[in-house]
N, C-alpha and C positions, 0 to 999 in steps of 0.2 A: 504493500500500500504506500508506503512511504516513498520506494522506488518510483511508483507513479505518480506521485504528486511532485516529487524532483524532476520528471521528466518533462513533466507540464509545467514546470515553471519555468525553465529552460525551452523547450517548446517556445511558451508567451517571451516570454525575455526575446527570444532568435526575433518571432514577426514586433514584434516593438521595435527592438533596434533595425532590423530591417525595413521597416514602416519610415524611421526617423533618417538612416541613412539617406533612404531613393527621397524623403523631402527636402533636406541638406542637396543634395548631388543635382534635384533641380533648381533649387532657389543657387545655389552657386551656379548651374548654367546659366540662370537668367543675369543674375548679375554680372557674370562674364560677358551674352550677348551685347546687356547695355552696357558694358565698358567698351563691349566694340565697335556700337555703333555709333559710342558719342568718340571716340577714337577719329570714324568716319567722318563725323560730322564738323571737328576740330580740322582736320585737314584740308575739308571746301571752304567753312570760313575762313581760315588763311592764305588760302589758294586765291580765294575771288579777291582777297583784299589787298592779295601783287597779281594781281594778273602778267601775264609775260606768253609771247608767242613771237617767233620764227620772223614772219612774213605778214600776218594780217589777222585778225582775231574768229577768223575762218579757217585756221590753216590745220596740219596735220598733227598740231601741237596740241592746241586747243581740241581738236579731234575727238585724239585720244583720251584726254581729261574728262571731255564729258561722254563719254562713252563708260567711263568709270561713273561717274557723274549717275547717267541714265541704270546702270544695273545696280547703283547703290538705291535707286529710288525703288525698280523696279522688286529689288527684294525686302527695305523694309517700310516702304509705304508712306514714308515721315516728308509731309510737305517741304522742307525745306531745301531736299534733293534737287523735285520739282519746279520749286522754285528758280532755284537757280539757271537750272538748263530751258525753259520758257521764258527769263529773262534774257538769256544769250539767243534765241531760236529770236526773238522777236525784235532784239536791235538790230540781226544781223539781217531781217525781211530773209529770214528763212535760206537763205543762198547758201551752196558752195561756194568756196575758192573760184577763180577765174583759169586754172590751165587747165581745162578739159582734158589733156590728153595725160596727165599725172593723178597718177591711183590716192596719191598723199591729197589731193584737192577735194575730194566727195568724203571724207571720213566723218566731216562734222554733220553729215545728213545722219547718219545712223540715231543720232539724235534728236533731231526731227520726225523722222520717221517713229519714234518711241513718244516724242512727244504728241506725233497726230493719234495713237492708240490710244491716247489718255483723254482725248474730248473730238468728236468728229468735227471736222472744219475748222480745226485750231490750226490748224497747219497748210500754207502752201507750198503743195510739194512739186509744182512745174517745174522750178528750176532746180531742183534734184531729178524730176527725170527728164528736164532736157540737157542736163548732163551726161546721163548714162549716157544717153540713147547719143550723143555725142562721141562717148568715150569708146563705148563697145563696139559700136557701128558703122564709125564715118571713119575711112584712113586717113591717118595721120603721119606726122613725121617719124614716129614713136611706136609704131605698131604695122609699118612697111618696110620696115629695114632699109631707109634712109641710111646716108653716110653719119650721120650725127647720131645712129644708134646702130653703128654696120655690126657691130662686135656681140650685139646681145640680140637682133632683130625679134627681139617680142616686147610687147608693152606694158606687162612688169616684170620689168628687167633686174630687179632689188628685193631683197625677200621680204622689207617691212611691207614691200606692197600686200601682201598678202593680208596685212590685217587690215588695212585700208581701206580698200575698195570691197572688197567678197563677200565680208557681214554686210555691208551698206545693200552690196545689191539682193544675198540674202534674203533678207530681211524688206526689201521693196518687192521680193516677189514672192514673199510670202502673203504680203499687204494689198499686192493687187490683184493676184493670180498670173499672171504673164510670165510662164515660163520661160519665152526666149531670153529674159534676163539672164536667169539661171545659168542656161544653156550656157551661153557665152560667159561668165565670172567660169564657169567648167572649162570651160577653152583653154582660157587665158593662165588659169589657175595651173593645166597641164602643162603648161609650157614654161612659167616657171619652176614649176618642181622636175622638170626633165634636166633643165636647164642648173639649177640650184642645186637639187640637193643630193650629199654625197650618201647613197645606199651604204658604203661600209660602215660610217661612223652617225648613219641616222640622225645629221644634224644636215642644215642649211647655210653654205658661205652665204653670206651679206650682197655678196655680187661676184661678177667673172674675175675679179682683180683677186680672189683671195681665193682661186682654184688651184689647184696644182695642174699641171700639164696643158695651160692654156696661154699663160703669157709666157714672155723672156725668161723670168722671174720667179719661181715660186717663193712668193711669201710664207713666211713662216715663225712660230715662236720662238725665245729664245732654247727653249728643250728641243726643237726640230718638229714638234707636230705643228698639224693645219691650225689656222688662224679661223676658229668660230665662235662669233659674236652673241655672248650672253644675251644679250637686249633684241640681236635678229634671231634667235630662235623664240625670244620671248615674244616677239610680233608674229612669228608664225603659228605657235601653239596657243596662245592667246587667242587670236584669230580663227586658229580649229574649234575653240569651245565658242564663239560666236556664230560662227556656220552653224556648226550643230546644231545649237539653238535650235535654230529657224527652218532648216531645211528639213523637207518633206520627208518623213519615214519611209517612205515609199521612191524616194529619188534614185532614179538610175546609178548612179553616181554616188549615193550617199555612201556604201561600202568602202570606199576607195578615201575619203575624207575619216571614217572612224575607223581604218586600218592606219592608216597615216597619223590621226593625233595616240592610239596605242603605243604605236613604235615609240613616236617621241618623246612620248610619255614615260617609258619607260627608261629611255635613255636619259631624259632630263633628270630623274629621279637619282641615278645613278650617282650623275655630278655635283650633287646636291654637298655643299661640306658641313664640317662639323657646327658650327654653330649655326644652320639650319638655312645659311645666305647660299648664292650664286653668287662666284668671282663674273667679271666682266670677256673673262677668256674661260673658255670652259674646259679647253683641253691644257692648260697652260695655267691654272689656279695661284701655284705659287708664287706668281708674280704679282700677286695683287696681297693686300695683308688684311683686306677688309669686302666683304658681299658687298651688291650691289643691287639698290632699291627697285629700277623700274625692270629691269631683267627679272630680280627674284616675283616683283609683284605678279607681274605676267604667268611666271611659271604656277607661283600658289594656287590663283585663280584660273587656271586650268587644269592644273592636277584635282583640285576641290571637286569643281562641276564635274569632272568625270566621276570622281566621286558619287557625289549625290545624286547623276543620273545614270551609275550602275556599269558605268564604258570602264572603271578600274574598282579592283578589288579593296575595298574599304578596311581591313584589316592590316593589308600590306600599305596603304598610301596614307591612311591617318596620320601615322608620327610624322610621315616628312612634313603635310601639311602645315600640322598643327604649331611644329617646331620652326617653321618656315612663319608663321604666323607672326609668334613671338619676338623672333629674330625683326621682324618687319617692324615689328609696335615699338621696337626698343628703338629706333631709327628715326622717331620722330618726336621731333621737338616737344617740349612743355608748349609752344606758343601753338601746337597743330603742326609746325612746317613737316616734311618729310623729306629728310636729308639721304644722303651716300648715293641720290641720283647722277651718274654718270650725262656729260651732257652731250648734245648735240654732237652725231657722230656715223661713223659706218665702220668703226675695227675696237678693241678692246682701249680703252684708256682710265684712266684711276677714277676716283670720285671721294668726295671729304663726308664731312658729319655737314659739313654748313653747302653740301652743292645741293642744287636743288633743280627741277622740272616741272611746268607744269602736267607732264604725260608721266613723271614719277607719282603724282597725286591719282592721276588716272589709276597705275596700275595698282597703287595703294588700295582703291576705293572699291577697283575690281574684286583682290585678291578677299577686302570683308565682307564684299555680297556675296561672296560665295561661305566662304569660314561662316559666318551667320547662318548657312543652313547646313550645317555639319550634324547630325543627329548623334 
């Protein structure tokens, strides 16, 4: 008898403290989420309040930032997101950039396009598609293999184009149904990765300049391997989990885009170092003594979404994630800023605590809409 009543107190005691653990382990996730997304939120208020871009407050800079911008809003719903990126869609009357025939000039539509899903007729979207239909359709200097592009004769000749342009038209022909959008972002898309990317080491040079057996020249690290750009596979992995998104289940093609962000996935994962950053040289780490913010953000917030929609194993990819997470929070200022962004560039170069980007705030804001929905 006595043996029974010890059991059942023990018994009760296990579901008490088990009751009390899983209430602790969620009020700690909640609190953890809203660290993170007022973390999020720190970041855009000091983002908006230097603004800084390239070229024009259209460009491939600003792009990218609200594109971080738009899926931070898109996953935690908090006006403020909103706000911001309908404040930019409406000074700039809605427009791309002015070079048609440059993938970096339509980026800032993808946020247009996110903002016309949030209220019908909030948005006009002609001169996003008399861009495309510009860009994909009419020849160009840039897409005939012209002398001013004899060397690469396809029209995104640079792997950042890949994030650039692809989600933008994605995502417009998700919005209108016109598949021959699609069609051609597939085109175009095959022609740089034929062109780009090196099958042994499942990464992407930046461009022809950093192949081996094509110029005078092979460029290379000081260890002797290839020269591949943290920040340009971060544009293209990034950019796989934007695709995905939006593209059809059902897309001819779609196989071939979730075998592709896999591989890289996996590889990216690899290079991953110990305190949970991306150096800005991936094969070449030791030359750098500190990660690097908008490469790492990129990676997080694609390794995450593959995550949470089941394209990678959640067992094996959590730590890095999470740890990638941490590493990123620690990066950014008391003030919001988000520092160790490498800047403006196409090969590996250093980056401080005080350098900064507005497309590192991007990849920041990416990498916690996705960490926000980590279960």
């Amino acid at each position: 008898m006595k043996n029974k009543q010890i059991r059942k107190i023990i018994h009760t005691t296990v579901i008490l403290l088990s009751f009390f653990y899983g209430v602790k382990t969620q009020a700690q996730k909640q609190v953890d989420n809203s660290n993170i997304e007022q973390a999020m939120i720190k970041a855009l208020e000091w983002q908006e309040a230097h603004p800084i871009f390239a070229l024009a407050p259209t460009d491939w800079t600003n792009g990218a930032y609200y594109i971080g911008v738009t899926r931070a809003h898109q996953t935690t719903k908090n006006p403020i997101f909103l706000a911001a990126l309908k404040t930019m869609g409406y000074t700039n009357d809605w427009k791309p950039l002015y070079r048609t025939h440059h993938a970096d000039d339509i980026a800032i539509s993808y946020t247009y396009l996110y903002a016309n899903s949030t209220r019908k007729n909030l948005v006009d979207l002609a001169p996003t598609k008399e861009f495309l239909d510009t860009h994909l359709f009419e020849p160009n200097e840039w897409n005939n293999g012209s002398e001013k592009n004899a060397e690469q004769k396809i029209l995104w000749w640079w792997c950042d184009a890949l994030f650039m342009a692809p989600p933008v038209i994605t995502l417009y022909t998700k919005q209108t149904g016109e598949q021959k959008y699609l069609d051609a972002m597939h085109k175009y898309y095959m022609e740089t990765y034929n062109l780009l990317y090196d099958k042994e080491e499942q990464l992407f040079a930046r461009d022809t300049r950093y192949q081996w057996g094509v110029n005078k020249k092979d460029l290379k690290e000081p260890n002797g391997k290839k020269i591949f750009w943290a920040r340009g596979n971060g544009w293209v992995l990034g950019g796989l989990a934007l695709i995905l998104s939006d593209m059809p289940e059902d897309y001819e093609h779609r196989n071939f885009y979730v075998n592709l962000y896999k591989k890289m996935a996996a590889r990216i994962k690899g290079l991953q170092q110990e305190d949970g950053l991306w150096r800005t040289s991936l094969l070449s780490p030791e030359s750098f003594n500190h990660g690097e913010v908008s490469a790492s953000g990129f990676y997080t917030f694609a390794l995450t979404w593959g995550i949470n929609n089941g394209l990678l194993n959640k067992a094996e990819y959590t730590p890095a994630v999470t740890k990638a997470w941490q590493a990123l929070a620690a990066c950014q200022h008391e003030n919001g800023m988000v520092g160790w962004v490498q800047d403006i560039g196409a090969d590996p170069q250093p980056a401080t605590a005080d350098s900064w980007q507005n497309y590192g705030t991007g990849a920041f804001l990416l990498a916690g809409s996705e960490i926000l929905k980590l279960k």
